[in-house]
N, CA, C, O and CB atoms as a CASP TS submission, in Angstrom:
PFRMAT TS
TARGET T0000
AUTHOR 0000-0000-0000
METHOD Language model
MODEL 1
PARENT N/A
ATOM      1  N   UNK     1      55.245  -4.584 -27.161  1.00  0.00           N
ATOM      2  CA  UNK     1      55.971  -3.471 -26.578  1.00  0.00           C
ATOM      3  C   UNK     1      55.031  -2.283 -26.440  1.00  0.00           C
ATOM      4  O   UNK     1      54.271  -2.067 -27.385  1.00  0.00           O
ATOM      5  CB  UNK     1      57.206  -3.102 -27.432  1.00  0.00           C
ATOM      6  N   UNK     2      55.000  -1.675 -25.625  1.00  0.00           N
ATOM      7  CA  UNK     2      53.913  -0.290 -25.085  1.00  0.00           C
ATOM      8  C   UNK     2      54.684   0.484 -25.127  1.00  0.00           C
ATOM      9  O   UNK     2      55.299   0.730 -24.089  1.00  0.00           O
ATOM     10  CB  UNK     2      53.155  -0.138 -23.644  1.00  0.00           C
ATOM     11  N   UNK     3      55.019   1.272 -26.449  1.00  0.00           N
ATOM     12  CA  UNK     3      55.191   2.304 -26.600  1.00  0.00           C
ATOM     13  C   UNK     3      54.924   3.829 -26.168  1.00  0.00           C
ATOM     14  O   UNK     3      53.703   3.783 -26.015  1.00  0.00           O
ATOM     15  CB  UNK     3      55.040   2.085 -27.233  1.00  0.00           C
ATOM     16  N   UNK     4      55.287   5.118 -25.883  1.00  0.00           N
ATOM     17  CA  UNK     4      55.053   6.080 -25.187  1.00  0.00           C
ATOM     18  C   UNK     4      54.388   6.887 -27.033  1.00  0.00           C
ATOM     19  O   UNK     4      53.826   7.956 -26.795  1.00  0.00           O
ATOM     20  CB  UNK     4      56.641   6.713 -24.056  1.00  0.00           C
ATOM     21  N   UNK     5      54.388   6.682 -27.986  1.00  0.00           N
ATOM     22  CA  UNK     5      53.290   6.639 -29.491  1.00  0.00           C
ATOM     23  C   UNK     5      51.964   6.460 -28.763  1.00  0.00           C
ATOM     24  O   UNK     5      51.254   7.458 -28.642  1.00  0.00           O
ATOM     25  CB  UNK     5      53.558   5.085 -30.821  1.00  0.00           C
ATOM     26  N   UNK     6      51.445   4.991 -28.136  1.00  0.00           N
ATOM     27  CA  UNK     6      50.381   4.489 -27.921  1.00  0.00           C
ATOM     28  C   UNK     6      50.130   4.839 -26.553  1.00  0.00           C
ATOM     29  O   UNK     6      48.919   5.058 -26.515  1.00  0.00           O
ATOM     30  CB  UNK     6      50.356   3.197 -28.247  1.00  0.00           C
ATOM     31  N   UNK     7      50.524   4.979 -25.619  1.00  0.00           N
ATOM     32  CA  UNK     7      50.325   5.379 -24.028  1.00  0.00           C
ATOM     33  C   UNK     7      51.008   6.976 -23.859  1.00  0.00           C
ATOM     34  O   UNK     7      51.900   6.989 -23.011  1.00  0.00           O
ATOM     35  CB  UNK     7      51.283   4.090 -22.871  1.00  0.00           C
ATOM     36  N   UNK     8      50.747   8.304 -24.512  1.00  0.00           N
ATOM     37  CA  UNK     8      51.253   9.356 -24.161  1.00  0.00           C
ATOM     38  C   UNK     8      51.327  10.125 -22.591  1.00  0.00           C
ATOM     39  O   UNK     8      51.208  11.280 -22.181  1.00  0.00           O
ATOM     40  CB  UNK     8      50.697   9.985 -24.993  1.00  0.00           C
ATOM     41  N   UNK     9      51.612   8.680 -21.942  1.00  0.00           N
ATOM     42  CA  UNK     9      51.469   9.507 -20.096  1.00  0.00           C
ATOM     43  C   UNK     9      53.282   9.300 -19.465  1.00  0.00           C
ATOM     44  O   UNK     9      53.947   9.725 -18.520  1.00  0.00           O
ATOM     45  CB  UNK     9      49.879   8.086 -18.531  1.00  0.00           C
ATOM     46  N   UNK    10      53.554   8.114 -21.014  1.00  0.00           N
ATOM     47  CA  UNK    10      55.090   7.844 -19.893  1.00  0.00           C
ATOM     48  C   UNK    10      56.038   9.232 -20.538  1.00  0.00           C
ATOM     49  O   UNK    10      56.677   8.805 -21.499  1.00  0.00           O
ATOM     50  CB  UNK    10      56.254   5.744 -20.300  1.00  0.00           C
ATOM     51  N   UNK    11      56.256  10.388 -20.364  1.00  0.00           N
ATOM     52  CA  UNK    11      56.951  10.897 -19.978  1.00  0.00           C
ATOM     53  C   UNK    11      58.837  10.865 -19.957  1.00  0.00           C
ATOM     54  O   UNK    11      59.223  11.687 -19.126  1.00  0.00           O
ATOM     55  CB  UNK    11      56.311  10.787 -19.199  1.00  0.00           C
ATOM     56  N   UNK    12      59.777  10.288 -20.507  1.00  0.00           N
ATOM     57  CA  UNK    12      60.747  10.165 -20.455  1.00  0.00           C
ATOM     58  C   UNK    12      61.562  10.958 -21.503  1.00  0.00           C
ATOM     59  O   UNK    12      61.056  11.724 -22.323  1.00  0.00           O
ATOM     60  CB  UNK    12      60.806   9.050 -20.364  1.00  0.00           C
ATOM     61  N   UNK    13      62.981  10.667 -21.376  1.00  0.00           N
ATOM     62  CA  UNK    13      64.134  11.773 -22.280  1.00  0.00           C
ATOM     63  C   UNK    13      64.721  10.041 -22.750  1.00  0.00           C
ATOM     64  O   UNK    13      64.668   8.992 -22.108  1.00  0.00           O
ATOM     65  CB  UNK    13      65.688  13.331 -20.996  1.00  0.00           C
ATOM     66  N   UNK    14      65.329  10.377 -24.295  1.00  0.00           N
ATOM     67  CA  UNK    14      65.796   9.554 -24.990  1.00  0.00           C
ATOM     68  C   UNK    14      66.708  10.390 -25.792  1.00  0.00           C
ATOM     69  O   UNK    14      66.584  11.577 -26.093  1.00  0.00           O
ATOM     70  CB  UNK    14      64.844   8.787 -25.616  1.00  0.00           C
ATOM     71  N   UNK    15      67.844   9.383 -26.146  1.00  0.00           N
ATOM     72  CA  UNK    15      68.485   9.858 -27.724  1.00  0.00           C
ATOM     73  C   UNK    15      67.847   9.390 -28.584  1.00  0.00           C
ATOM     74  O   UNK    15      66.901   8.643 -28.333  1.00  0.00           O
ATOM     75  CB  UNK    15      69.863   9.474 -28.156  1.00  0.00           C
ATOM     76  N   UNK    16      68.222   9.726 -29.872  1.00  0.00           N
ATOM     77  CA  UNK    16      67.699   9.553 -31.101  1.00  0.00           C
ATOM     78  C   UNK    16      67.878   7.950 -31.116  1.00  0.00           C
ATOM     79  O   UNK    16      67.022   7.479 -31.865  1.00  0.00           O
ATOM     80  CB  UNK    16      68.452  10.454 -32.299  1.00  0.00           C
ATOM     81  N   UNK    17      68.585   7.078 -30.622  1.00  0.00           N
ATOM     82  CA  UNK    17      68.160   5.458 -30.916  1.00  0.00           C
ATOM     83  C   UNK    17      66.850   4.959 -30.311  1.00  0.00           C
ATOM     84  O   UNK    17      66.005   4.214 -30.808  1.00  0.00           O
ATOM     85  CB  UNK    17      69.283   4.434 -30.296  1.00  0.00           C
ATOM     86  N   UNK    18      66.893   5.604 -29.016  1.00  0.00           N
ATOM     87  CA  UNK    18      65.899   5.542 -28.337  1.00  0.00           C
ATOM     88  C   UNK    18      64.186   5.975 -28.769  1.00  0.00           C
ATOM     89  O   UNK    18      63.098   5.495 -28.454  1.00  0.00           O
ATOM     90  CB  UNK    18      66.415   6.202 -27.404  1.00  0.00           C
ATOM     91  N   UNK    19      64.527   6.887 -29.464  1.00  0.00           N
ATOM     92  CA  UNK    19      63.373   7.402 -30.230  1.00  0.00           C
ATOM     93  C   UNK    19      62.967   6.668 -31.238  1.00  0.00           C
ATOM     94  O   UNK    19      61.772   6.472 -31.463  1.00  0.00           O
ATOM     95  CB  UNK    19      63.568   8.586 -30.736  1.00  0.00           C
ATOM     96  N   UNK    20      63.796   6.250 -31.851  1.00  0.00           N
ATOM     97  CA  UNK    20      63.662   5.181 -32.789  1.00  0.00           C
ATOM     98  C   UNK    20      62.990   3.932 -32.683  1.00  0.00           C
ATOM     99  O   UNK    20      62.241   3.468 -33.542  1.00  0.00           O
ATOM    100  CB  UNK    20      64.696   4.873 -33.057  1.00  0.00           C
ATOM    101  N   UNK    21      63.385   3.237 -31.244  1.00  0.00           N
ATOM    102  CA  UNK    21      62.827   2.126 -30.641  1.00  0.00           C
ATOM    103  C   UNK    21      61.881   2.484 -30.168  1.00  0.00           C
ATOM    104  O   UNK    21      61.193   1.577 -29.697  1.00  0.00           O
ATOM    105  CB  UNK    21      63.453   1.480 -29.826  1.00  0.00           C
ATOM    106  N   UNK    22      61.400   3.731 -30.044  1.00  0.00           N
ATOM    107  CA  UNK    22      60.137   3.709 -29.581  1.00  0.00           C
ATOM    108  C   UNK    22      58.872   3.967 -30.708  1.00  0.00           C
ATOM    109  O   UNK    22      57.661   3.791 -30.570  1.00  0.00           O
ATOM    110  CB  UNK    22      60.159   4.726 -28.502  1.00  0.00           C
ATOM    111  N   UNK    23      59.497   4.354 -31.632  1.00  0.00           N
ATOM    112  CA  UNK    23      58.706   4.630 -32.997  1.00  0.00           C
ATOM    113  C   UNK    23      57.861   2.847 -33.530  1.00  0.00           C
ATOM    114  O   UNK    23      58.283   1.691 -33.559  1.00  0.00           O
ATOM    115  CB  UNK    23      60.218   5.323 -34.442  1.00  0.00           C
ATOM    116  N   UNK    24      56.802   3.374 -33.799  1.00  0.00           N
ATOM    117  CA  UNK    24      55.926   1.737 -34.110  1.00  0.00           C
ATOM    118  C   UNK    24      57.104   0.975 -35.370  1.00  0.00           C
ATOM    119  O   UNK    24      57.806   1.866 -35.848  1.00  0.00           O
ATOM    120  CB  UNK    24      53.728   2.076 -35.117  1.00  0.00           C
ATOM    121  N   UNK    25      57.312   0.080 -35.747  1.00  0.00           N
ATOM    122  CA  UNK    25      57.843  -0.781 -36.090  1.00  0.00           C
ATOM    123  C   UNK    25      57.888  -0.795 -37.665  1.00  0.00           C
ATOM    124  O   UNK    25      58.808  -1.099 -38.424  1.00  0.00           O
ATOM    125  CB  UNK    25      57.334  -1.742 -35.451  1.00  0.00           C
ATOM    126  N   UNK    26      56.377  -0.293 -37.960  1.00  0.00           N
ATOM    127  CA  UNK    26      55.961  -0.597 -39.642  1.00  0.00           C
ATOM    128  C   UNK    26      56.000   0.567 -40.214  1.00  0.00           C
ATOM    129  O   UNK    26      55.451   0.607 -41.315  1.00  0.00           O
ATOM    130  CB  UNK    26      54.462  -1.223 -40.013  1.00  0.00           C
ATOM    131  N   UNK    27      56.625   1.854 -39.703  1.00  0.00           N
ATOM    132  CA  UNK    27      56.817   3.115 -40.475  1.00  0.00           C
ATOM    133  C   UNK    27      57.780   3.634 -39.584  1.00  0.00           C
ATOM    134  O   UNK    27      57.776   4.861 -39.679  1.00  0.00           O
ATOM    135  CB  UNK    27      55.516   4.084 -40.746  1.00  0.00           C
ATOM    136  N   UNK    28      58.526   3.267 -38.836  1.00  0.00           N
ATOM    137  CA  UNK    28      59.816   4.048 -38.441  1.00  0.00           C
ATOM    138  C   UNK    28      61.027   4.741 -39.320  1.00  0.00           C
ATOM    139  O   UNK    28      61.657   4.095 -40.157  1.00  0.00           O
ATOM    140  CB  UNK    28      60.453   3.177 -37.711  1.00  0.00           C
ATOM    141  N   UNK    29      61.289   6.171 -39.026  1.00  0.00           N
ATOM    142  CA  UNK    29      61.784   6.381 -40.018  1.00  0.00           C
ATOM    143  C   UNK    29      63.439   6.346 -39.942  1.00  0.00           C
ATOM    144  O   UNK    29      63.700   6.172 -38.751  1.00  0.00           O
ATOM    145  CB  UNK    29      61.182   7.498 -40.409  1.00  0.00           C
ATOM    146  N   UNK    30      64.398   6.416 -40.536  1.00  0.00           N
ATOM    147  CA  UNK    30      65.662   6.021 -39.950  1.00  0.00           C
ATOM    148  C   UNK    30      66.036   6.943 -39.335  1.00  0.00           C
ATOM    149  O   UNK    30      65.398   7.989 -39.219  1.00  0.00           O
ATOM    150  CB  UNK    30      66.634   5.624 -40.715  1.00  0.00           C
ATOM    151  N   UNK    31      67.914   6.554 -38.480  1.00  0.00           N
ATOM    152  CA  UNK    31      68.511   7.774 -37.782  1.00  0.00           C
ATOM    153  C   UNK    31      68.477   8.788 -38.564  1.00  0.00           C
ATOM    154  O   UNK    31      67.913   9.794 -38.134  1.00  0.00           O
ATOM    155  CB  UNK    31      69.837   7.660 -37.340  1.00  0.00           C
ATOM    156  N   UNK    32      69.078   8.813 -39.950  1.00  0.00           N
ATOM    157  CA  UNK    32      69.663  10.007 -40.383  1.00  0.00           C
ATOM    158  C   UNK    32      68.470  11.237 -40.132  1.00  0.00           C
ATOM    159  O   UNK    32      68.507  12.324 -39.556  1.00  0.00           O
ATOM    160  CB  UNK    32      70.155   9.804 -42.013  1.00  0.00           C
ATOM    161  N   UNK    33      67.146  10.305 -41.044  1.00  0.00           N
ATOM    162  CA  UNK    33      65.920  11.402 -41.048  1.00  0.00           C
ATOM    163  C   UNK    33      65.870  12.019 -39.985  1.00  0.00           C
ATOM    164  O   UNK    33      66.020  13.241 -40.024  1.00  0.00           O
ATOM    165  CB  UNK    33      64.571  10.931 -41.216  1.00  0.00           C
ATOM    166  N   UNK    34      65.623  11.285 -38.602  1.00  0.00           N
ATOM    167  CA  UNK    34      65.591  12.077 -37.477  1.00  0.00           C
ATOM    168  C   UNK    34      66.500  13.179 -37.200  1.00  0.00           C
ATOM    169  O   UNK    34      66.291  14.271 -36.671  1.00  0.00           O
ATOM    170  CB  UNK    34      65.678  11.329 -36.548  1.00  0.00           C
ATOM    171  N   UNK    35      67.651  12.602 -37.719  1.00  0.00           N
ATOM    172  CA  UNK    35      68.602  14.209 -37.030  1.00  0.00           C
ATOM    173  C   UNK    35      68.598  15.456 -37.993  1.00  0.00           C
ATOM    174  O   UNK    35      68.823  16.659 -37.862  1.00  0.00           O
ATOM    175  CB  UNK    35      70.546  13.916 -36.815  1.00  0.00           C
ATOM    176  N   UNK    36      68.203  14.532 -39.120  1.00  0.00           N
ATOM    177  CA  UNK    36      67.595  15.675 -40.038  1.00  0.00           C
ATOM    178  C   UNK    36      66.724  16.254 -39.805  1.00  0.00           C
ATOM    179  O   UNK    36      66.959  17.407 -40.165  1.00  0.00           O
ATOM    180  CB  UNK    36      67.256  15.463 -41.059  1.00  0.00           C
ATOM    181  N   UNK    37      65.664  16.171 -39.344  1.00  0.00           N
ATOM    182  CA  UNK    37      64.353  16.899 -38.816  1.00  0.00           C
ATOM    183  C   UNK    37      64.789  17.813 -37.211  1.00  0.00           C
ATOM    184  O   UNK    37      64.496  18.863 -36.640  1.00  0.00           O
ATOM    185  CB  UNK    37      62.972  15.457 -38.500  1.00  0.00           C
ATOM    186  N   UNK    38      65.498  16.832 -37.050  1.00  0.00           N
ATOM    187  CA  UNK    38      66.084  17.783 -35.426  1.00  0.00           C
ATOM    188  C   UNK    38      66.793  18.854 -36.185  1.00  0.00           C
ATOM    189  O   UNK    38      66.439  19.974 -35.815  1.00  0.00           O
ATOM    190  CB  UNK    38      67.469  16.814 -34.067  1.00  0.00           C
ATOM    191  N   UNK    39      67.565  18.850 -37.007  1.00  0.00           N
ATOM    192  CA  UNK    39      68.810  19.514 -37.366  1.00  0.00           C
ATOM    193  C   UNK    39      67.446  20.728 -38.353  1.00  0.00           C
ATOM    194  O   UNK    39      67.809  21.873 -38.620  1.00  0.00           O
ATOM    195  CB  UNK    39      70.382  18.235 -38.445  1.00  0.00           C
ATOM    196  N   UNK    40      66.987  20.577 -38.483  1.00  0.00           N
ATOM    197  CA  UNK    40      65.441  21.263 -39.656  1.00  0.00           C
ATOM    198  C   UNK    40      64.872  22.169 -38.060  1.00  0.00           C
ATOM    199  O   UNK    40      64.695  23.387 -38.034  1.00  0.00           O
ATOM    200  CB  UNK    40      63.613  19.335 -40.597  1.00  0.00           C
ATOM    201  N   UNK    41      64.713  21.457 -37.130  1.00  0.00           N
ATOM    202  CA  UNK    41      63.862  22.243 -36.142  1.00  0.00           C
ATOM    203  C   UNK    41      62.330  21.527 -36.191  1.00  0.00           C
ATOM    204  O   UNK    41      61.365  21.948 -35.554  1.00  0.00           O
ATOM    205  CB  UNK    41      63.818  23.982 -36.609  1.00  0.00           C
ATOM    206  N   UNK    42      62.320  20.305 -37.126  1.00  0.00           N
ATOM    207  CA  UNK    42      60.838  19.607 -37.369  1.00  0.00           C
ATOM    208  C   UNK    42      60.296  18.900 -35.977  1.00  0.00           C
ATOM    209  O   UNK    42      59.094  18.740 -35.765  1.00  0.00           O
ATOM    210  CB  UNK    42      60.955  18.314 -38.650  1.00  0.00           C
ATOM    211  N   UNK    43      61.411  18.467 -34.985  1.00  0.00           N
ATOM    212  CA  UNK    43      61.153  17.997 -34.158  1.00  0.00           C
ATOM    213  C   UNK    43      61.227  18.492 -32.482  1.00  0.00           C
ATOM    214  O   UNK    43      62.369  18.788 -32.129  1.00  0.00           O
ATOM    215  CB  UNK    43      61.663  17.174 -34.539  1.00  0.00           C
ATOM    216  N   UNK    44      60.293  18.600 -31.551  1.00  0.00           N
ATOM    217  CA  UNK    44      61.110  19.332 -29.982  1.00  0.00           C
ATOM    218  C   UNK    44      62.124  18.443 -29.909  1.00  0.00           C
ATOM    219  O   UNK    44      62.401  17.340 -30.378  1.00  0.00           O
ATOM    220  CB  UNK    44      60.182  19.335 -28.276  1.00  0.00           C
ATOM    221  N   UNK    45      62.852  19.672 -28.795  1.00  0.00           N
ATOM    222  CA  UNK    45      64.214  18.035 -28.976  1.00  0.00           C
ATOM    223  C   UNK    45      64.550  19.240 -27.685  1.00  0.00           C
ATOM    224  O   UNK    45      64.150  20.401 -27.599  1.00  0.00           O
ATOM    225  CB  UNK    45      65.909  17.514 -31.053  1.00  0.00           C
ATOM    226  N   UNK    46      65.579  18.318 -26.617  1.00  0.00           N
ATOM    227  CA  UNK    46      66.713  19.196 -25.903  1.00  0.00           C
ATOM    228  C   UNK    46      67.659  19.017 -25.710  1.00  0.00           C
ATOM    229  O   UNK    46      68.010  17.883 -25.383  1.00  0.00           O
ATOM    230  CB  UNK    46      66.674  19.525 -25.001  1.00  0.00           C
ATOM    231  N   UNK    47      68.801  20.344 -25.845  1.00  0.00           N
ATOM    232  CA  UNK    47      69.916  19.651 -26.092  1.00  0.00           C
ATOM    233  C   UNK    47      71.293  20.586 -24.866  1.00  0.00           C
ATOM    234  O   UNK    47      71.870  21.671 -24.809  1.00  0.00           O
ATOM    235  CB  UNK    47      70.165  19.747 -28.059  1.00  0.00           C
ATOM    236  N   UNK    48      71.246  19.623 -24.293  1.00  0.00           N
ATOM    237  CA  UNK    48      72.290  19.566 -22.983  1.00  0.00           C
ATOM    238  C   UNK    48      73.928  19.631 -23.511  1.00  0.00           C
ATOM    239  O   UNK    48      74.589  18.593 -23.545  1.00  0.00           O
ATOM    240  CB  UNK    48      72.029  17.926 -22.049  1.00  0.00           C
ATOM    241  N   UNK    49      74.355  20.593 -23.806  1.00  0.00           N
ATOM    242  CA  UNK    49      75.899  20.501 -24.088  1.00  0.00           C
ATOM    243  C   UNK    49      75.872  20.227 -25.389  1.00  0.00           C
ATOM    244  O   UNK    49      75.409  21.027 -26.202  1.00  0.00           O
ATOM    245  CB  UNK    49      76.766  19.423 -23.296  1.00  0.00           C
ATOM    246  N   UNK    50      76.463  18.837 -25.785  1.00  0.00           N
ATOM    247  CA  UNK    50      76.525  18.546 -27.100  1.00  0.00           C
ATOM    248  C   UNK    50      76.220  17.053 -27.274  1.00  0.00           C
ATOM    249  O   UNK    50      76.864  16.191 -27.872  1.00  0.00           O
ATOM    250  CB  UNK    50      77.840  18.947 -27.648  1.00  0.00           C
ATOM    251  N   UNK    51      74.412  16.930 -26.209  1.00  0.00           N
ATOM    252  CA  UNK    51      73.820  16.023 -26.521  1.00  0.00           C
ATOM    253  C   UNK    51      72.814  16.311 -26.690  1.00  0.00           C
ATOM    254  O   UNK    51      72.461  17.490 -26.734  1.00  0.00           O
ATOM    255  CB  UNK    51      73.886  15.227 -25.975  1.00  0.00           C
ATOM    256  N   UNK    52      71.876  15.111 -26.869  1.00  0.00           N
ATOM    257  CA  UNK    52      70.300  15.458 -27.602  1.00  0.00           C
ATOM    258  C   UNK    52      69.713  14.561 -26.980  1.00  0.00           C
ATOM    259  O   UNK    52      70.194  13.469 -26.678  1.00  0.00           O
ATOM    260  CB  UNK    52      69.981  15.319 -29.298  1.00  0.00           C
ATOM    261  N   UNK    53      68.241  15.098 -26.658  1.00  0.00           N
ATOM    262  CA  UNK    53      67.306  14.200 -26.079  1.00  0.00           C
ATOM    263  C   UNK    53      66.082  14.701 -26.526  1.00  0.00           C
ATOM    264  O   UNK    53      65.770  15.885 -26.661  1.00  0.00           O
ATOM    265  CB  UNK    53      67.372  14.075 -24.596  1.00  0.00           C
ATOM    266  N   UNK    54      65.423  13.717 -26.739  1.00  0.00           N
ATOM    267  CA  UNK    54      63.687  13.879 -26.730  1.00  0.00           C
ATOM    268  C   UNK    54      62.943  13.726 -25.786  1.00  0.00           C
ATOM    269  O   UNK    54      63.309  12.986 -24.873  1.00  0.00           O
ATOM    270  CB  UNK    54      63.013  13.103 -27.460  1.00  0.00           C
ATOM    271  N   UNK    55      61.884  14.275 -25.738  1.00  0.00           N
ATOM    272  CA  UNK    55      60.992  13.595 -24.674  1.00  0.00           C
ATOM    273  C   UNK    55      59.540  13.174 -25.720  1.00  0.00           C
ATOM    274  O   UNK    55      58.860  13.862 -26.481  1.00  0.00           O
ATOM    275  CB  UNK    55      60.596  14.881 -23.148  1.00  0.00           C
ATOM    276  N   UNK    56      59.491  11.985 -25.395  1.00  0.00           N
ATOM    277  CA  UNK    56      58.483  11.101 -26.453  1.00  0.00           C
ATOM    278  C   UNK    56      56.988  11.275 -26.517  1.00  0.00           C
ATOM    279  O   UNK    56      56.066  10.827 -27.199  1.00  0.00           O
ATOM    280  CB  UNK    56      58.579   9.622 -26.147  1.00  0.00           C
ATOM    281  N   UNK    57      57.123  12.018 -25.635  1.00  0.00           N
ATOM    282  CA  UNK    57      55.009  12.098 -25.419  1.00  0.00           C
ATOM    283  C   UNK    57      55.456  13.723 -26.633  1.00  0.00           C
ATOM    284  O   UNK    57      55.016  13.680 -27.782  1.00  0.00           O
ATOM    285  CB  UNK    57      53.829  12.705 -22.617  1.00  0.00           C
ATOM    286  N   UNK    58      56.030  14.574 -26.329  1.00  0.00           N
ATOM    287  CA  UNK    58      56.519  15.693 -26.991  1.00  0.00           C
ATOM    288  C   UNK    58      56.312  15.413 -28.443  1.00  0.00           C
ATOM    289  O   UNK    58      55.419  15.801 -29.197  1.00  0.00           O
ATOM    290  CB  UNK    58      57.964  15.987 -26.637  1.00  0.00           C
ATOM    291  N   UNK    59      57.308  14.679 -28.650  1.00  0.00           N
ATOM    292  CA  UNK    59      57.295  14.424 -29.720  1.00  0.00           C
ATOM    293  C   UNK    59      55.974  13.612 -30.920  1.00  0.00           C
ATOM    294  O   UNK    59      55.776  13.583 -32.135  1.00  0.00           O
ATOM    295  CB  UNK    59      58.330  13.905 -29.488  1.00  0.00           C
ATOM    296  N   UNK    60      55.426  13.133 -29.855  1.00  0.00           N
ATOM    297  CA  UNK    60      53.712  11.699 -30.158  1.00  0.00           C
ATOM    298  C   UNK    60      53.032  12.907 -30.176  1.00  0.00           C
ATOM    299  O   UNK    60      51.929  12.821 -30.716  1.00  0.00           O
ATOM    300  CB  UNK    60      52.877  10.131 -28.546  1.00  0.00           C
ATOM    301  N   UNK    61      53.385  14.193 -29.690  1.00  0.00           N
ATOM    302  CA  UNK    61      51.958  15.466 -29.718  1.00  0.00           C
ATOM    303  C   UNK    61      52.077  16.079 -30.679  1.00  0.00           C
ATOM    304  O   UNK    61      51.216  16.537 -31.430  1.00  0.00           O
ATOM    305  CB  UNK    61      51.786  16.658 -28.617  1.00  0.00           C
ATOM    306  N   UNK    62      53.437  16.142 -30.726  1.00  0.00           N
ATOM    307  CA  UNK    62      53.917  17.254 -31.724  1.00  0.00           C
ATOM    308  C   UNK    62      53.307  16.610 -33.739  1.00  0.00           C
ATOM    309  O   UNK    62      52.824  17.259 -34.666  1.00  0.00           O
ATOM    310  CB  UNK    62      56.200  17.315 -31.418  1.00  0.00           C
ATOM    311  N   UNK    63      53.630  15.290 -33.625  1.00  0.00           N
ATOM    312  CA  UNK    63      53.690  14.399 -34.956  1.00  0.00           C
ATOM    313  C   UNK    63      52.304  14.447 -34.949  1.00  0.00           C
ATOM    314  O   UNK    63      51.874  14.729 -36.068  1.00  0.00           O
ATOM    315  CB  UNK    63      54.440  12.792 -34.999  1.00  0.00           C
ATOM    316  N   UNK    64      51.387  14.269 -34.062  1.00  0.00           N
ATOM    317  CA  UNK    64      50.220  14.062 -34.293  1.00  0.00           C
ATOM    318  C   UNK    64      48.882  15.263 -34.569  1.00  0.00           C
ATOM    319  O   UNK    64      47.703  15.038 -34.843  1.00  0.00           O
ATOM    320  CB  UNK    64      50.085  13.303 -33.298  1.00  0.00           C
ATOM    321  N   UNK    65      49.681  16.732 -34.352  1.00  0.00           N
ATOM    322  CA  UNK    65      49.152  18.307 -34.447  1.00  0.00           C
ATOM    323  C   UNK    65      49.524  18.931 -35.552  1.00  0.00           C
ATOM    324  O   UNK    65      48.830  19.857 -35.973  1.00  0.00           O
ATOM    325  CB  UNK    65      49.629  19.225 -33.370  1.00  0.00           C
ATOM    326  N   UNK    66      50.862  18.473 -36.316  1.00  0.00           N
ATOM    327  CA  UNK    66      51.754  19.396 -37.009  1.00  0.00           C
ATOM    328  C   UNK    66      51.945  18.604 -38.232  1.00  0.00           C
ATOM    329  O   UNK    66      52.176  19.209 -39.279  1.00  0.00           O
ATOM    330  CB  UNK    66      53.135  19.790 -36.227  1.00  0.00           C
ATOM    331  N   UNK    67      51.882  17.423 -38.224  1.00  0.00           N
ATOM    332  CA  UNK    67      52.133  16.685 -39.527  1.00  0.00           C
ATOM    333  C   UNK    67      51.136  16.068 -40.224  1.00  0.00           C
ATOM    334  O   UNK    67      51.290  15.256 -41.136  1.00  0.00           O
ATOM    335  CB  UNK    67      52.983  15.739 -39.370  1.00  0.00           C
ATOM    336  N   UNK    68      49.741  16.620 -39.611  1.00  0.00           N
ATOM    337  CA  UNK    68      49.150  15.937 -41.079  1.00  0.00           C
ATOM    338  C   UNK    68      49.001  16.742 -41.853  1.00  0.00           C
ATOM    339  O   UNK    68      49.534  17.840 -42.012  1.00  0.00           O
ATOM    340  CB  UNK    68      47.897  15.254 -41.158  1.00  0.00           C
ATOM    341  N   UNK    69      48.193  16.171 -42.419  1.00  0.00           N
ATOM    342  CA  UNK    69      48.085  16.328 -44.111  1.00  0.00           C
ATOM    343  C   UNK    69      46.422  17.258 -44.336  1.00  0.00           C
ATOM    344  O   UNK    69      45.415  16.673 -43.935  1.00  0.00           O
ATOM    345  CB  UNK    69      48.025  14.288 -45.044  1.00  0.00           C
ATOM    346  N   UNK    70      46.303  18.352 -44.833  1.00  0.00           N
ATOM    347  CA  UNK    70      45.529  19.294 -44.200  1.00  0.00           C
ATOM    348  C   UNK    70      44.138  18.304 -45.357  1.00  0.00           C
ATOM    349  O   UNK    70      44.668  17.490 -46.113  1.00  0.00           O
ATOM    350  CB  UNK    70      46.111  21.400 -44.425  1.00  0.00           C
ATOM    351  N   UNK    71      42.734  18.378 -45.446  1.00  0.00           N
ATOM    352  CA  UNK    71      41.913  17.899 -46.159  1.00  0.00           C
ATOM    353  C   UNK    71      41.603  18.952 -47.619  1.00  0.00           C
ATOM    354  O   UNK    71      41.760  20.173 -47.651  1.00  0.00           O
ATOM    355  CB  UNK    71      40.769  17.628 -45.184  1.00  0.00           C
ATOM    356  N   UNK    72      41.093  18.004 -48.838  1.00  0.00           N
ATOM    357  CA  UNK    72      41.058  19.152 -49.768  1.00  0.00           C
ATOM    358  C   UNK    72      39.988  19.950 -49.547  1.00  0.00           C
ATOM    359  O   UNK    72      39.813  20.953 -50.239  1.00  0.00           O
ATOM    360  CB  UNK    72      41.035  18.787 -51.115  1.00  0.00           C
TER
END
């Protein structure tokens, strides 16, 4: 599966299942976490009425600038 993690050019809007399925396989983290981190502000997210969408390259930039782990 070619994930938008590993190819950051596809561009698309997902819900949170969707995000999920697109998350690599061997560290995906569950729904709840996610809406927890949405619901935290940890994640971009947009939200149309009283739905939610991601856009996955957003999110593959965002995880990959903001969440590591700084060196000692």
């Amino acid at each position: 599966m070619d994930s938008a993690f590993n190819n950051p050019t596809q561009h698309k809007l997902v819900d949170v299942f969707g995000l999920k399925a697109e998350w690599p396989t061997t560290n995906a983290p569950g729904i709840s976490t996610l809406r927890r981190w949405t619901r935290e502000r940890r994640l971009p997210h947009i939200k149309q009425g009283r739905f939610i969408y991601y856009d996955v390259v957003a999110v593959a930039e965002h995880l990959r600038h903001r969440r590591m782990i700084p060196a000692r």
